[in-house]
C-alpha positions in Angstrom: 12.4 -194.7 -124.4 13.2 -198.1 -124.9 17.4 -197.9 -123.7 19.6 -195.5 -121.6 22.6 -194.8 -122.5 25.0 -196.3 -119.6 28.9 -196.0 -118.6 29.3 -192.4 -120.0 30.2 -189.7 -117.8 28.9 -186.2 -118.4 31.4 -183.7 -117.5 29.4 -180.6 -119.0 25.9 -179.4 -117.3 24.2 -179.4 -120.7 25.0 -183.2 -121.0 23.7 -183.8 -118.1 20.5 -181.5 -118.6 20.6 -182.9 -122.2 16.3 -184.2 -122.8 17.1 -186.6 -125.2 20.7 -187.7 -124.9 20.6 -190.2 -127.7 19.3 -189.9 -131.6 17.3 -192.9 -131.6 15.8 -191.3 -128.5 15.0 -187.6 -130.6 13.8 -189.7 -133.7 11.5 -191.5 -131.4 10.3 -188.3 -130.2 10.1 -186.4 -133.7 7.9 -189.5 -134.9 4.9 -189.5 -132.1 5.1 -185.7 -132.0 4.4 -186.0 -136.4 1.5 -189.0 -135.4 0.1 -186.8 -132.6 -0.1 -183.4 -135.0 -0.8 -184.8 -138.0 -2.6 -187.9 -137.9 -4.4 -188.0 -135.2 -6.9 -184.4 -135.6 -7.7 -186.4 -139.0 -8.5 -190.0 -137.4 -10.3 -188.6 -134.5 -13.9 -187.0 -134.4 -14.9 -183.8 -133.0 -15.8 -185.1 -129.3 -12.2 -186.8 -128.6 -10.6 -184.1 -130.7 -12.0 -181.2 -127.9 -11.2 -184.0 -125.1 -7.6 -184.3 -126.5 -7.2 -180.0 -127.2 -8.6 -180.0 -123.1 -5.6 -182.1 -122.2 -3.1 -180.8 -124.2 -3.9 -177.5 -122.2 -3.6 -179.0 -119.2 -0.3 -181.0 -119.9 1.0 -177.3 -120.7 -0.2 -175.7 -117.2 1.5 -178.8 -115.1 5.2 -178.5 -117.7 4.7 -175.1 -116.4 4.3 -175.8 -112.8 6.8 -178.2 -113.0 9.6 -175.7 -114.2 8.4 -173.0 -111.5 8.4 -175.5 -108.9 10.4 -177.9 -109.5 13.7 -176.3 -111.3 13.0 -173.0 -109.0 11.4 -174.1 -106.0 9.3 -171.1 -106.0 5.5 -171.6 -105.0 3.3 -169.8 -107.2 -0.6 -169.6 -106.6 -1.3 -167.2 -109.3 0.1 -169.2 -112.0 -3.2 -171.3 -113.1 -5.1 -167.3 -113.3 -2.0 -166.4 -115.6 -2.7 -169.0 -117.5 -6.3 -168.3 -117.6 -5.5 -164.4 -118.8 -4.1 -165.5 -121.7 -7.1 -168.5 -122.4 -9.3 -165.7 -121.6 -7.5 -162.9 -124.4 -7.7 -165.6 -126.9 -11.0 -166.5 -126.8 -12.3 -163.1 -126.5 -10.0 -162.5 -129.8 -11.4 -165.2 -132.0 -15.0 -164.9 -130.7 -15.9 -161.1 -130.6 -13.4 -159.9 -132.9 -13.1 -162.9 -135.5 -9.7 -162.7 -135.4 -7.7 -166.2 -136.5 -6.9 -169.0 -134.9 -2.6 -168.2 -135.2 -3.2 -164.8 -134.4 -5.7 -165.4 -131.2 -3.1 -167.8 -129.6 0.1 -165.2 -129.4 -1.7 -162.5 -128.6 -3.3 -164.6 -125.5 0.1 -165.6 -124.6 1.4 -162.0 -124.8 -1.0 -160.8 -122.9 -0.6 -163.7 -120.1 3.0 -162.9 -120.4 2.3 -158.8 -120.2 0.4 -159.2 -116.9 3.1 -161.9 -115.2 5.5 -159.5 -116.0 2.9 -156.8 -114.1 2.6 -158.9 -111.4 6.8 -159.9 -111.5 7.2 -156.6 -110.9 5.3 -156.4 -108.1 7.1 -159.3 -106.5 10.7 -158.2 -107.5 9.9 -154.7 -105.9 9.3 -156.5 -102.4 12.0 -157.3 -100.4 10.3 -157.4 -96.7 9.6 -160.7 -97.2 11.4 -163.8 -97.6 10.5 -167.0 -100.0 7.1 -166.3 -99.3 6.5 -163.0 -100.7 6.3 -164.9 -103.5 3.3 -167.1 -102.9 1.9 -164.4 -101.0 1.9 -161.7 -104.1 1.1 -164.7 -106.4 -2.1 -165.5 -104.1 -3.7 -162.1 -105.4 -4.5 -163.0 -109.0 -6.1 -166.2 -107.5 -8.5 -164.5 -105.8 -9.2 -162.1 -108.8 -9.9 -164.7 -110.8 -12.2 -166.5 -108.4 -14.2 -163.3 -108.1 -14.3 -162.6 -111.9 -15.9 -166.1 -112.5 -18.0 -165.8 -109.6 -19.4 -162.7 -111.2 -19.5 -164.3 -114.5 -21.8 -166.8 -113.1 -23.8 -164.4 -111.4 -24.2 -162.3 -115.0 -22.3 -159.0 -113.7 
């Protein structure tokens, strides 16, 4: 934004984790996010409009790593084949099966969400380890998903 608030002293953690402090600051927001969903997809042709859907999806995988590493500081490696489960679901769900666009996207996200929590149980179940259980258990839905394109490419 164009100001900061200054000279006000947050006494509460939500203040101080507050995204947009100020209202001019959530109007702002509110205004490009109205632009970006609205106008743009009827200003833009097809070719910028898939360039601009590929990095939407990629500004939602690095939010994601940001949270996981950033508020948690815990490494995940598995997080980008997550991510690729539920792409994978949704796809599958409006290609083969036809099914619609707002009913594709939950379900993909469900179903990335359904095998994280697979996986999360996996990792909460080890306790050998210590922070890097995590990266290491995270490490093996990598490595499937390397082999499952690999094959893909290979037509198995």
């Amino acid at each position: 934004m164009f100001h900061r608030e200054s000279g006000l002293l947050k006494v509460t953690y939500e203040a101080d984790m507050a995204l947009y402090p100020l209202p001019i600051a959530r109007w702002t927001v509110a205004v490009i996010a109205v632009l970006a969903f609205l106008v743009v997809p009827l200003l833009l042709g097809d070719y910028y409009l898939s360039i601009l859907n590929l990095i939407s999806v990629a500004i939602v995988g690095a939010i994601g790593l940001n949270i996981l590493v950033g508020y948690t500081g815990q490494v995940s490696i598995g997080h980008g084949a997550f991510m690729s489960v539920g792409a994978y679901t949704a796809a599958n769900l409006a290609v083969r099966l036809g099914a619609p666009f707002w009913v594709s996207l939950p379900l993909g996200g469900l179903m990335a969400a359904a095998i994280g929590a697979i996986v999360g149980i996996g990792v909460a179940g080890e306790r050998s380890g210590g922070g890097d259980t995590t990266s290491q258990m995270t490490t093996e839905p990598a490595k499937t998903r390397m082999i499952t394109i690999a094959a893909a490419q290979n037509g198995r």
